[in-house]
C-alpha atoms as one frame of an Amber mdcrd trajectory, in Angstrom:
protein
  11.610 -45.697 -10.651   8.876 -43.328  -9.405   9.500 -43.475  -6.168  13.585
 -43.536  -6.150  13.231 -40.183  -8.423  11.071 -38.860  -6.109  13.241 -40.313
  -2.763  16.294 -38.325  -4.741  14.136 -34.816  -5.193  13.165 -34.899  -1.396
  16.584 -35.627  -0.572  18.504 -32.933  -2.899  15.864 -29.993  -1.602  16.869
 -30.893   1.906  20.343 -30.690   0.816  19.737 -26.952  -0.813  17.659 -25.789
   2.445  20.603 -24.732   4.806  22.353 -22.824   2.359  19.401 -21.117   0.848
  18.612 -20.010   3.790  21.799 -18.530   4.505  21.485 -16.467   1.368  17.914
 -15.163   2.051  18.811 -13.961   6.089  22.181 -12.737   5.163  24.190 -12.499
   8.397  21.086 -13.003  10.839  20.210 -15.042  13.428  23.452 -16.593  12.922
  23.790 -19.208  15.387  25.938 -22.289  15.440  24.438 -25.540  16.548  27.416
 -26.044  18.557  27.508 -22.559  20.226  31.011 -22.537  19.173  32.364 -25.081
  21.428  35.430 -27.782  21.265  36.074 -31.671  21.226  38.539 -33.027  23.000
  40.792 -32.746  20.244  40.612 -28.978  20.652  38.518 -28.667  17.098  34.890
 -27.181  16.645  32.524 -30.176  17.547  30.387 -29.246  13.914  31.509 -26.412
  12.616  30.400 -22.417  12.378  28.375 -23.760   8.836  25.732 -25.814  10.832
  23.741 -23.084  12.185  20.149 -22.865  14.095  18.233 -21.241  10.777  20.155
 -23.901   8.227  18.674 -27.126  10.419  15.111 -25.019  11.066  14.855 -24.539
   7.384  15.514 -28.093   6.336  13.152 -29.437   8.953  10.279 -27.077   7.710
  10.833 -27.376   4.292  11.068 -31.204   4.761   8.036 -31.396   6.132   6.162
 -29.684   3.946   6.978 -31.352   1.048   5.012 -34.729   2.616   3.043 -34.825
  -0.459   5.848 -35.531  -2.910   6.929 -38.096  -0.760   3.212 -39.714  -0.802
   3.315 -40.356   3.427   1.928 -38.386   6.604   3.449 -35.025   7.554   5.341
 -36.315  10.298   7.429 -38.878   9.150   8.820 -36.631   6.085   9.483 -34.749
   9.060  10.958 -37.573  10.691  13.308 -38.534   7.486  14.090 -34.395   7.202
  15.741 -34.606  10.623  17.550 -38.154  10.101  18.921 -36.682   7.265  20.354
 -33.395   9.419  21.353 -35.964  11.726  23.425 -37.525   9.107  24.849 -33.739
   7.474  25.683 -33.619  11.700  27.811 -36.568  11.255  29.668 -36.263   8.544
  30.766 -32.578   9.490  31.631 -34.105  13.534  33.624 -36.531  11.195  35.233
 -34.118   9.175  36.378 -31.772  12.281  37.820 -35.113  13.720  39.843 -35.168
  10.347  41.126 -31.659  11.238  39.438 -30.281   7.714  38.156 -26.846   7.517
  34.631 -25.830   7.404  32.819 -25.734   3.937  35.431 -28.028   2.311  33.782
 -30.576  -0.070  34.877 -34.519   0.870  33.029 -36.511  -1.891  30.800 -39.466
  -0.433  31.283 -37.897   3.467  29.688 -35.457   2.502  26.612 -37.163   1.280
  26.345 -40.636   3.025  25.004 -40.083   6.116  22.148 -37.162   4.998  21.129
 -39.590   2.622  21.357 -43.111   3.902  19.630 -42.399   7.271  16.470 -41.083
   5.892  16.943 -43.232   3.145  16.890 -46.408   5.495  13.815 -44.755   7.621
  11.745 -44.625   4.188  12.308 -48.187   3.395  10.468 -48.834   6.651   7.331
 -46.911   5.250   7.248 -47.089   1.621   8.849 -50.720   1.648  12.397 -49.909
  -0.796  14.784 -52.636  -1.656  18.170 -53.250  -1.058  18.653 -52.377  -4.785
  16.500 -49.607  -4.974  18.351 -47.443  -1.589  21.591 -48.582  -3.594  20.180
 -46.534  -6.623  18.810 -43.634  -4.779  22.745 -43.081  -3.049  24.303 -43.926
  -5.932  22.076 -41.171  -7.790  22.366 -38.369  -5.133  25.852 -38.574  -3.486
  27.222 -37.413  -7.218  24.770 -35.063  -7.718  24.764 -33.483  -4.622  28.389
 -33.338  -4.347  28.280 -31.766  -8.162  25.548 -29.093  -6.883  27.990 -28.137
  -3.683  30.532 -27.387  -6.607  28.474 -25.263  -8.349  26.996 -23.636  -5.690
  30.594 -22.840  -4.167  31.630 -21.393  -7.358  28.860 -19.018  -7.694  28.449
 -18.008  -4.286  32.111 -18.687  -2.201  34.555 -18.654  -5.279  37.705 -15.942
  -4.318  37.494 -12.504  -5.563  39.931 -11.061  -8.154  43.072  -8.910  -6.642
  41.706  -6.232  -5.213  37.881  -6.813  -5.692  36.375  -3.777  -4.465  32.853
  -4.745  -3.035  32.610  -6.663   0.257  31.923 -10.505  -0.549  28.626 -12.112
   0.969  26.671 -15.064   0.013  24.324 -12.573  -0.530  26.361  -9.973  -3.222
  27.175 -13.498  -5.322  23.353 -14.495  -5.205  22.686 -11.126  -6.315  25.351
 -10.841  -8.774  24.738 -14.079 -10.181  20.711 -13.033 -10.841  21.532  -9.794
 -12.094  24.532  -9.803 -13.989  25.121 -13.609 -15.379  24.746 -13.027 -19.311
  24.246 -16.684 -20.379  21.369 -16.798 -17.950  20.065 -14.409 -20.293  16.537
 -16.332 -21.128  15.924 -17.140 -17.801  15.859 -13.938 -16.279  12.011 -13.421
 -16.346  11.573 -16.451 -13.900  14.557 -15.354 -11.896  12.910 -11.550 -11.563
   9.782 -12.529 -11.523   8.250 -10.169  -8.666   9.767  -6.902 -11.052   7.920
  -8.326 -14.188   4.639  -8.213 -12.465   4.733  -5.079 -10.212   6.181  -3.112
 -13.454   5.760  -4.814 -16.651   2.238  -5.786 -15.468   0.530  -4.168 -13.079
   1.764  -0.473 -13.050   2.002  -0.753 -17.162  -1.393  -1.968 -17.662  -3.058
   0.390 -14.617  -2.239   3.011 -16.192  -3.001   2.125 -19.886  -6.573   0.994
 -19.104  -6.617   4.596 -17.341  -6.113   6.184 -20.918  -2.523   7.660 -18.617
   0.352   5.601 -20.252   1.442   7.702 -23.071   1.392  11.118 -20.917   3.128
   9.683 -18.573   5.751   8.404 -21.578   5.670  12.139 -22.314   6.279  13.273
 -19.080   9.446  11.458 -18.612  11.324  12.793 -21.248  10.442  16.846 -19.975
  12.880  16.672 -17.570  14.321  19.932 -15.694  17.216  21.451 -14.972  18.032
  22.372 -11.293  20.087  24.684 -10.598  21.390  24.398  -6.897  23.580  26.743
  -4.460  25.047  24.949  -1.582  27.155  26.806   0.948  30.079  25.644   3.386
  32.153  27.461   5.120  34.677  24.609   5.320  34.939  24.658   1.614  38.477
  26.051   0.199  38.250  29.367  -1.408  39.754  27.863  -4.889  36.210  25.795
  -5.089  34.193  28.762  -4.599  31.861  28.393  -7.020  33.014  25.352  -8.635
  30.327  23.660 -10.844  29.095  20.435 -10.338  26.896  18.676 -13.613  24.794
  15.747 -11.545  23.627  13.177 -13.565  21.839   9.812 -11.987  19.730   7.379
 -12.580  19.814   7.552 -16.202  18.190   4.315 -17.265  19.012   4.572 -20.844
  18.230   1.688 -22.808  14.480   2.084 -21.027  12.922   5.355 -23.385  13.728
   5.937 -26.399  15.108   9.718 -27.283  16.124   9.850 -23.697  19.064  10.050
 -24.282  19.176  12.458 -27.372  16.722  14.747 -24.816  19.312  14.751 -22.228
  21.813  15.738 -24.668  20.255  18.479 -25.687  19.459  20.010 -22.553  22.983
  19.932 -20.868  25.104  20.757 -24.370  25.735  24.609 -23.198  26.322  23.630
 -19.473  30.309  24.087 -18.854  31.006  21.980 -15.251  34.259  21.850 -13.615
  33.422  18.067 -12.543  30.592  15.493 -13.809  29.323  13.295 -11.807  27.486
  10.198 -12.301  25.382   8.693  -9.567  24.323   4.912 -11.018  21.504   2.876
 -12.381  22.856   3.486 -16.286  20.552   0.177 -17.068  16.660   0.331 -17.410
  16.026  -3.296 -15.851  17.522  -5.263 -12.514  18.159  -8.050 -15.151  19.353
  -8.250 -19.049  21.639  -7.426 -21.381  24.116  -4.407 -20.606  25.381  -3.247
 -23.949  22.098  -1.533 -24.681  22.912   0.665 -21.920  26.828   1.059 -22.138
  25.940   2.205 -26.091  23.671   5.055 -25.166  26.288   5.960 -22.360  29.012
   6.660 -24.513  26.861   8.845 -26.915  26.007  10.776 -23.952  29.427  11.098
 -22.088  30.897  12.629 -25.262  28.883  15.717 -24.700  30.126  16.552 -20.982
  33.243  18.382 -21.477  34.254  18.867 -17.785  37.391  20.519 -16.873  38.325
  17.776 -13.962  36.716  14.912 -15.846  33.490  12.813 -14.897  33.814  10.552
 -11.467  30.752   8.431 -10.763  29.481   4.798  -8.885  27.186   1.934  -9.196
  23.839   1.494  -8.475  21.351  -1.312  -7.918  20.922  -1.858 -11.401  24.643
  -1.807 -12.268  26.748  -4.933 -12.484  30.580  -4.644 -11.831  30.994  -5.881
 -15.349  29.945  -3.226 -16.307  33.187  -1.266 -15.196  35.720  -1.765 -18.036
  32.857  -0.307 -20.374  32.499   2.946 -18.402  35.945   3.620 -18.244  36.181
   2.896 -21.659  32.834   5.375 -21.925  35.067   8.266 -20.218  33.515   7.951
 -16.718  35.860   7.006 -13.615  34.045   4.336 -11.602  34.449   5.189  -7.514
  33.999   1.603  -5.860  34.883   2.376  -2.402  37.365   4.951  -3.127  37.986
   8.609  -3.337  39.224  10.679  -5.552  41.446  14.134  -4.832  40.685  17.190
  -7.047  43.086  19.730  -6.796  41.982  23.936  -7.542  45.580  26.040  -7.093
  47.323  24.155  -4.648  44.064  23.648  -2.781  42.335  19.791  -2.789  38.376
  18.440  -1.873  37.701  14.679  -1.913  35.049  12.976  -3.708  34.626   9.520
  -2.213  32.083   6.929  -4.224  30.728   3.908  -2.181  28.963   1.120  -4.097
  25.577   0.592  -4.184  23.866   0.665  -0.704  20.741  -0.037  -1.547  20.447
  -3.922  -2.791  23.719  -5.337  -3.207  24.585  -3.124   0.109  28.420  -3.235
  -0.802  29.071   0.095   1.003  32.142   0.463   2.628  33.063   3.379   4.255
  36.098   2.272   5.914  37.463   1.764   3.139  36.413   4.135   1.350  37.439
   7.070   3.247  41.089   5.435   4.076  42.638   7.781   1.812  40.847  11.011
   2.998  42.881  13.617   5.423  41.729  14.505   8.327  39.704  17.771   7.973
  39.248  17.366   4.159  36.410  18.718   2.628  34.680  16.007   1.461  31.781
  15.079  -0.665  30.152  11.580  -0.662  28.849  10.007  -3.516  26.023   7.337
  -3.414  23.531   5.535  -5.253  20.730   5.985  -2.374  20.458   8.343   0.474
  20.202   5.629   2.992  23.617   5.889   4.437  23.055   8.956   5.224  23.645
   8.787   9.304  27.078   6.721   8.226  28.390   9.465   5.942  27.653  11.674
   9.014  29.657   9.724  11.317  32.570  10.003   8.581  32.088  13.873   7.874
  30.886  14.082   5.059  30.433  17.756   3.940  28.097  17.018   1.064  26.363
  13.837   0.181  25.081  13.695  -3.275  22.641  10.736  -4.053  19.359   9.903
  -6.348  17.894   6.438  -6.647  14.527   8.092  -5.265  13.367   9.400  -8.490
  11.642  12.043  -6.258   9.100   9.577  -6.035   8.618   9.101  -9.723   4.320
   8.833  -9.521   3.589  11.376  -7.336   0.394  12.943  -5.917   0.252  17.059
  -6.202   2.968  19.155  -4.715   5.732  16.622  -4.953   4.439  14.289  -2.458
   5.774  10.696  -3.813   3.778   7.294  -3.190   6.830   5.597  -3.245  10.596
   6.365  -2.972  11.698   2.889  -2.703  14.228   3.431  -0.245  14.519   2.851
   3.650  15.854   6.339   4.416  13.123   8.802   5.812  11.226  10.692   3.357
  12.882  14.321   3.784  15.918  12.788   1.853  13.862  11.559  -1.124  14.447
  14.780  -3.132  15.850  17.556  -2.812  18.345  19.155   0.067  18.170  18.473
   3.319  20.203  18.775   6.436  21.172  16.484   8.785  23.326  17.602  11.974
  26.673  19.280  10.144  26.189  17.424   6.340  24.477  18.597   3.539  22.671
  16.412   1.452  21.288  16.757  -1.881  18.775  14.323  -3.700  17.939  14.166
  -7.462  14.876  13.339  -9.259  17.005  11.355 -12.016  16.950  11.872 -15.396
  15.371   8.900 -16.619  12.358   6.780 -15.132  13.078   3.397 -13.285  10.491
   0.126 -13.711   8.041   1.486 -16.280   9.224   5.200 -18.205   6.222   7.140
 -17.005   6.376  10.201 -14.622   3.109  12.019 -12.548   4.167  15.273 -10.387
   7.437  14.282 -10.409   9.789  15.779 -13.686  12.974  14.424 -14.322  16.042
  16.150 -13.645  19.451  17.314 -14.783  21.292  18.823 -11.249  23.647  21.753
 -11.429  25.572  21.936  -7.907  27.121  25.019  -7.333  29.610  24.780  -4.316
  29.700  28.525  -2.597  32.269  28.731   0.154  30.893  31.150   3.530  27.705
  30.505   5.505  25.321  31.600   2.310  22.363  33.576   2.598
């Protein structure tokens, strides 16, 4: 029984290989083993799902699982590329049958990438007739059962008009994020986060005698108050008043939110907005969050209400909550406010940063010609696409100015993949203005160095400015 369990595990990880790797390259190197070219019968000879990376993965990871398997590195190598052989087969068979790529055909499916190497083992380890019975009758249902499951995490249809752009690689992210009854397995799933925050920076800078000043330090946030000038801008939103809130993370400190509170409950903005990451953690339970969020949304009293988007640690769950909370969720949309007949645009895309669910096209479908416009966004690393879209302002955090910072303001990490002179701050580039805010709150670990939080007041000033 040994060795058909362990026939059955090499078997099933070869199975998960291709589409794994699909997930982890996203759209990359995305090569079809047929280069895309016909049968006789006018159909694809395997299929756009049978790519270079998938087969590459499965022959790798065959191989070096030899161990499991108890034989020489080569022939689980061998039995790794029978077995994509036999996945080769049954999708040549399957485009014969004139049925669509990715469809699941119990038994087809699962013969041929199992008997094959199956039949090659028996030749080395000495199996049975009985026993390679066993081992297909174990794995054809259970692979065909792990297809399902994998298809209805990863391929299953969006909702009517599901905003964000649908990868492989949103639903793995989604599903690792945002899956609530995967609740008490979220440590192993985020892993990496546990030990570069819970871990390493937590316990750095305890055993440096640093952790509760730093705890300190993130709740004296600042409030910056911030001119911007366009001569673009309609007079009626001269001097219109902007309250900036983002990166909140409010389930992560306690009296964070009762400090931010405080600090904006005189402040009188014609428009709120919120720029993401309400949630402390990438993983977890969300009502902590959505609980401390309507608290604090019942103290902004703007006159043209409180727009805002998603960021990284945002699920789309989350949505009905905030509009329940009094905040109007932009997913790839825009939103028209209008000042005595005259009208700006504030267009939220979703989160650019991990999920990458940006989309600009259609984002900005809406938007006239000429508008003024201002772009909301998690991160500032779409900064060159808001650009190309003319985008007047652009309005992001996720930076946290750097958070830890050495003296001056001088960050040793922004996390994000734009260049530094957009990690806090404004900053120019060719005709847009961009602004970047600390955050209010602290991301990973609540402790701030050099780097106070922030509460943003944009002022909007229409001419050239000083």
């Amino acid at each position: 029984m040994l060795t058909i369990f362990k026939i059955v595990c090499f078997l099933s990880w070869l199975n998960l290989l291709p589409p794994l790797a699909c997930v982890l390259r996203g759209q990359r190197f995305n090569w079809p083993l047929d280069g895309g070219i016909s049968w006789f019968d006018r159909q694809p000879l395997f299929g756009n799902h049978k790519t270079f990376p998938g087969l590459l993965a499965s022959l790798l990871g065959g191989t070096a699982v030899f161990p499991l398997l108890g034989v020489a590195w080569h022939v689980a190598g061998t039995a790794a590329l029978l077995a994509m052989l036999g996945d080769l087969l049954s999708s040549f068979i399957k485009r014969r049958l004139a049925l669509p790529c990715g469809k699941n055909v119990v038994i087809l499916d699962q013969l041929f990438e199992s008997l094959l190497p199956t039949l090659y083992l028996s030749t080395v380890i000495s199996l049975s007739v009985g026993q390679i019975c066993v081992i297909l009758a174990i794995f054809i249902p259970l692979a065909h059962l792990g297809a399902l499951a994998w298809n209805s995490i990863m391929h299953r249809p969006p909702p009517e008009n599901y905003p964000r752009i649908i990868r492989s690689t949103v639903r793995w992210r989604e599903w690792r994020s945002c899956h609530p009854p995967l609740a008490r397995w979220h440590s192993l799933l985020n892993l990496s986060s546990i030990l570069t925050y819970q871990v390493l920076y937590t316990w750095v800078f305890k055993l440096a005698g640093l952790h509760a000043k730093g705890m300190q330090n993130a709740l004296e946030m600042r409030r910056e108050e911030v001119s911007l000038w366009f001569p673009s801008l309609p007079e009626a939103f001269d001097q219109f008043t902007i309250l900036f809130l983002t990166d909140l993370h409010l389930d992560g400190q306690e009296g964070l939110t009762d400090e931010i509170i405080r600090r904006i409950s005189d402040i009188k903005p014609d428009l709120c907005l919120i720029g993401g990451d309400i949630r402390m953690k990438t993983y977890g339970p969300m009502p902590p969050c959505l609980r401390e969020l309507r608290r604090l949304l019942g103290h902004i009293k703007a006159r043209h209400g409180i727009l805002g988007v998603l960021g990284n640690h945002d699920c789309i769950e989350m949505i009905p909550d905030l509009e329940e909370a009094g905040m109007i969720p932009l997913v790839n949309e825009a939103w028209e406010i209008s000042e005595n007949n005259e009208k700006i645009w504030v267009v939220g895309v979703d989160d650019p940063h991990y999920y990458k669910t940006h989309d600009f096209r259609q984002a900005f479908q809406r938007v006239p010609e000429g508008a003024f416009t201002l772009l909301l966004a998690h991160s500032p690393e779409v900064y060159e696409t808001a650009a190309q879209h003319h985008a007047d302002l652009y309005l992001c955090g996720h930076t946290h100015g750097g958070q830890i910072c050495l003296a001056f303001l001088k960050p040793l990490l922004t996390n994000s993949r734009a260049p530094r002179f957009t990690a806090s701050g404004r900053w120019k580039h060719g005709g847009m203005t961009g602004y970047t805010s600390r955050g209010a709150g602290a991301s990973g670990v609540p402790l701030r160095f050099n780097c106070p939080g922030e509460i943003s007041i944009i002022i909007l000033r229409r001419g050239s400015g000083p």
